[in-house]
Backbone bond lengths (Angstrom), bond angles and torsions (degrees), N, CA, C in turn:
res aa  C-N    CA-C-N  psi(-1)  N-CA   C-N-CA  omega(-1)  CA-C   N-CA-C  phi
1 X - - - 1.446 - - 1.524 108.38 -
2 X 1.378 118.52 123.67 1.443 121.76 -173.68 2.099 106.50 -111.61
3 X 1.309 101.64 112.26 1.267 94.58 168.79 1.315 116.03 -87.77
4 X 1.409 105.19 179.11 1.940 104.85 -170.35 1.322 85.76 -130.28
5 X 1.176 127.18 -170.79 1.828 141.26 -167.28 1.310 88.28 -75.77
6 X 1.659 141.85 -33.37 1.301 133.45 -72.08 2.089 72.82 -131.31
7 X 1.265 79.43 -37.19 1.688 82.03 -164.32 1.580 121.25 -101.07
8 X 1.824 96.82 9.68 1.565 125.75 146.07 1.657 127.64 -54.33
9 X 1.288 88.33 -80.73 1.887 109.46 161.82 1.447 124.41 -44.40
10 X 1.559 109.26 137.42 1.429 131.04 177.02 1.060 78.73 -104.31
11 X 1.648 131.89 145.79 1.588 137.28 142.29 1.576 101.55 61.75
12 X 1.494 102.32 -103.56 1.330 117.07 -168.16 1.863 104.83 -136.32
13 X 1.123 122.40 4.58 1.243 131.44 162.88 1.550 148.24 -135.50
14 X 1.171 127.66 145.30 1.779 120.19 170.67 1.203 120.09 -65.35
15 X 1.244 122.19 125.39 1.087 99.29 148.16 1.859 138.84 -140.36
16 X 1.115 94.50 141.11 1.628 105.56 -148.89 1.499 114.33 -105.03
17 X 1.402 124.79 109.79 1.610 115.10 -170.14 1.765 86.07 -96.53
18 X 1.681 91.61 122.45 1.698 96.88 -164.57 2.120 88.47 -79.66
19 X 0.932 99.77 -27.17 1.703 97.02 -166.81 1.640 104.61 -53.28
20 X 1.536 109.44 -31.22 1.736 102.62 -172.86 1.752 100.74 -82.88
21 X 1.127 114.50 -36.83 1.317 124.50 173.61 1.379 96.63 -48.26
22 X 1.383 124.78 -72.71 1.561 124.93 -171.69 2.143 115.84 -45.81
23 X 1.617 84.67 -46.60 1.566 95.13 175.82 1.496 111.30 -57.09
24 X 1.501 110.40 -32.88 1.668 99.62 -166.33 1.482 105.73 -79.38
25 X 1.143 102.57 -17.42 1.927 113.65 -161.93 1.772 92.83 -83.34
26 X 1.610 116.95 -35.87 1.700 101.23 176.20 1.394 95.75 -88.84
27 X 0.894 149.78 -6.79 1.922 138.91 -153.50 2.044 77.36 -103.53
28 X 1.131 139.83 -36.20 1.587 146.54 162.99 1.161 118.33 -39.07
29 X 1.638 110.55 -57.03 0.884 109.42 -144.80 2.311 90.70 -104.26
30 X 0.801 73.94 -14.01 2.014 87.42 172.87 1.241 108.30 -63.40
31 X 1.667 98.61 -46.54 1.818 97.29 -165.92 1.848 106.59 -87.25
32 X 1.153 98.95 0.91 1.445 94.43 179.23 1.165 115.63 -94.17
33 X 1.589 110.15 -26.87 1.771 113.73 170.06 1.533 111.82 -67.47
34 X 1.907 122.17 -36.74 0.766 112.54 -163.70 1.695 113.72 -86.78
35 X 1.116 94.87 -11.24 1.908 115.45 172.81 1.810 94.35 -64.79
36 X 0.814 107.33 -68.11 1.627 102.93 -162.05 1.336 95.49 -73.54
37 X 1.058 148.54 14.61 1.668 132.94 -170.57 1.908 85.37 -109.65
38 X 1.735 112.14 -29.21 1.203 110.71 -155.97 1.747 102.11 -104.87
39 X 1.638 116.81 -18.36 1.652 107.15 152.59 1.212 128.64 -87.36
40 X 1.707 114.01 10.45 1.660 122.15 171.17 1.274 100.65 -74.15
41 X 1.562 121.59 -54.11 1.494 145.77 167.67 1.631 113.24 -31.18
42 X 1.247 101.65 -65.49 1.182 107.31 177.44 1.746 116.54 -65.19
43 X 1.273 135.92 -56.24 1.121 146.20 151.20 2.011 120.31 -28.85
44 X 1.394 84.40 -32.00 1.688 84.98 171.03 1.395 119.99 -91.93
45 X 1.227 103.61 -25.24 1.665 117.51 -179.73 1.717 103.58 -62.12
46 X 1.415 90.18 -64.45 1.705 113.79 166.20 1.402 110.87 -4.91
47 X 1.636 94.80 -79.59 1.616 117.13 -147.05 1.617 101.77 -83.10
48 X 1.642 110.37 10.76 1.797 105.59 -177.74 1.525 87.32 -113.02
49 X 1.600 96.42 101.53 1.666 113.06 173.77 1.291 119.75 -52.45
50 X 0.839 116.71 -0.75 2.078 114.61 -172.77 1.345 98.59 14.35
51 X 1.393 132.80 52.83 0.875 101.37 165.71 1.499 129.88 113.15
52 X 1.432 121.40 -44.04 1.564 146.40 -167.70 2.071 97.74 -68.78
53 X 1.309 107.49 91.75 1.421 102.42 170.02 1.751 91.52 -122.60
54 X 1.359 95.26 149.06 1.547 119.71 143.66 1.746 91.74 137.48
55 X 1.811 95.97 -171.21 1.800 100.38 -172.87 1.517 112.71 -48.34
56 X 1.137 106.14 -61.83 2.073 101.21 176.33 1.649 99.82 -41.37
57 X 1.277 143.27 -11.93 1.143 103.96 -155.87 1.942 85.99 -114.59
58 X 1.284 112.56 -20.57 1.572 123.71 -171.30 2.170 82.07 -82.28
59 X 0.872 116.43 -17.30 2.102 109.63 -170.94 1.674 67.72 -86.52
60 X 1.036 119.92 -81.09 1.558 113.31 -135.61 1.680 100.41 -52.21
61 X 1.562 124.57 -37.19 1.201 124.31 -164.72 2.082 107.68 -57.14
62 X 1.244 82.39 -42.66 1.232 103.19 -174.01 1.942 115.63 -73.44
63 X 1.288 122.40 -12.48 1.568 134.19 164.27 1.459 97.01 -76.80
64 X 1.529 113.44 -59.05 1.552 128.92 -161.38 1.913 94.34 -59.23
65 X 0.890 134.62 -78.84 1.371 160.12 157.65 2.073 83.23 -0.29
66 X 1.261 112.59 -92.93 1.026 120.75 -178.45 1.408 140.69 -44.33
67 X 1.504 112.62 -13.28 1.711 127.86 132.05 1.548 126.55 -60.98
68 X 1.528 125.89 -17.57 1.287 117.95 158.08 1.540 131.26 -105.11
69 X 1.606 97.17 15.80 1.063 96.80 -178.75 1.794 108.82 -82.67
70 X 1.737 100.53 177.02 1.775 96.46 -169.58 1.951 97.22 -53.88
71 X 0.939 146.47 -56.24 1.472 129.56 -140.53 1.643 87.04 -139.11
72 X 1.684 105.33 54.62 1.333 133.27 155.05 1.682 106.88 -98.88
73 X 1.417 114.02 160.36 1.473 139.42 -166.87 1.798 85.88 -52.35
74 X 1.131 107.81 -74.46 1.565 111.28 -171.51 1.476 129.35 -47.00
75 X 1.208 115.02 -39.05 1.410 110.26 -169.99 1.632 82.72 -104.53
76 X 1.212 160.87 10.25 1.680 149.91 156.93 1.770 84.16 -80.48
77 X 0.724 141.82 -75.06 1.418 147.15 -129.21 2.030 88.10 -77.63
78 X 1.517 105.82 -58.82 1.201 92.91 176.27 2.197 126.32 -75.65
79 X 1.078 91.51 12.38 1.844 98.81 175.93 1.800 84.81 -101.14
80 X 1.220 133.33 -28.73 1.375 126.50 179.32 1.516 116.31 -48.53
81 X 1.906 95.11 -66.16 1.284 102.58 -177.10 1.648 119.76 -94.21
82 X 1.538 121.31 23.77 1.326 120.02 134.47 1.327 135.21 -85.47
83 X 1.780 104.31 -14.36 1.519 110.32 157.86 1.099 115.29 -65.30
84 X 1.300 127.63 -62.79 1.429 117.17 -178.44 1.604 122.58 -57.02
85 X 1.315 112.66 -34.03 1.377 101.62 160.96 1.530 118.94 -39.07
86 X 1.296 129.25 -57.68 1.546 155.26 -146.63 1.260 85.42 -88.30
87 X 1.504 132.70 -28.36 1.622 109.53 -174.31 1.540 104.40 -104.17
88 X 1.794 112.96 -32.22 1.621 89.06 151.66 1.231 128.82 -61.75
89 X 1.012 133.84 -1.56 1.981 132.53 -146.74 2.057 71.16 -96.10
90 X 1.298 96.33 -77.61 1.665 116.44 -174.84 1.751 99.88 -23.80
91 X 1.105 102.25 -74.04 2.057 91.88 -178.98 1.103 119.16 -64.88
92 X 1.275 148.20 -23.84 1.264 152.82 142.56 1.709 105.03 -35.30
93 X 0.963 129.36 -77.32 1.585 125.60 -176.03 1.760 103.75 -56.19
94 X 1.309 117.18 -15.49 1.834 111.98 -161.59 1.411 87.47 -104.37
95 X 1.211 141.89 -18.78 1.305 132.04 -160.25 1.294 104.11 -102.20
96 X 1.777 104.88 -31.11 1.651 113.07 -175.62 1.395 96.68 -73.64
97 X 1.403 118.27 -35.54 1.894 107.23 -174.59 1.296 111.66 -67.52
98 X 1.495 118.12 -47.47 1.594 124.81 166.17 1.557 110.55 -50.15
99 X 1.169 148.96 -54.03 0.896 150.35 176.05 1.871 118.31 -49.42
100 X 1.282 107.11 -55.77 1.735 118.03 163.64 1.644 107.37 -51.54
101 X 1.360 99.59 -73.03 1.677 106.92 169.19 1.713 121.80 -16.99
102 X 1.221 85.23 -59.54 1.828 90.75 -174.47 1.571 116.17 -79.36
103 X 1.303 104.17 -17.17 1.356 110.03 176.05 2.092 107.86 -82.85
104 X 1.153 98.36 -24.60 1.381 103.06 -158.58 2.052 94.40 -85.95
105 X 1.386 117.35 -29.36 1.224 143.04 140.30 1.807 129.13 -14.49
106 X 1.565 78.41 -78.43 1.242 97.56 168.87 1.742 125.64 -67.42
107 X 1.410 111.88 -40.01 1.335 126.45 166.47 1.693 99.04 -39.89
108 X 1.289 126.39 -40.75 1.323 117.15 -142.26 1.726 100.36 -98.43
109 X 1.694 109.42 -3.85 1.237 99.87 -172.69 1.921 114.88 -91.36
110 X 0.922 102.80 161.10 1.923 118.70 -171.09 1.060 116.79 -92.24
């Protein structure tokens, strides 16, 4: 799907409430600390065998194992939602410069 400028623009302008932009970029970046604070948790619970030996327990190690690997469920899903962090973070800083810009612009007119 290719957008054009075209389907950016109201009329003749953007417009951008930078505060929800800002909100979405910490409410991002919250759930990503609290995501990894809560598959360390889980991963530690995991890895304290109480006990659990034999083949079911070497299959399961080996599924579990294979969600942290690089282009495992966990770390794809979490490179997802640090992209999107990074691409709200990115319009948030481009909208705030556009936004100053035009004001600083406008200041200058007679």
């Amino acid at each position: 799907m290719h957008l054009s400028k075209e389907d950016f623009f109201v009329g003749n302008y953007v417009n951008v409430d930078l505060d929800k932009l800002k909100a979405a970029k910490s409410a991002l970046s919250a759930y990503e600390k609290q995501r990894k604070t809560i598959i360390s948790q889980l991963n530690s619970a995991v890895n304290t065998e109480l006990g659990w030996i034999g083949d079911d327990r070497t299959s399961f190690d080996m599924k579990w194992n294979s969600m942290f690997a690089a282009d495992g469920f966990l770390n794809i899903a979490g490179e997802s939602i640090a992209g999107y962090r990074n691409l709200i973070s990115k319009a948030y800083e481009l909208y705030k410069k556009a936004q100053s810009e035009a004001v600083e612009q406008a200041s200058k007119i007679k």
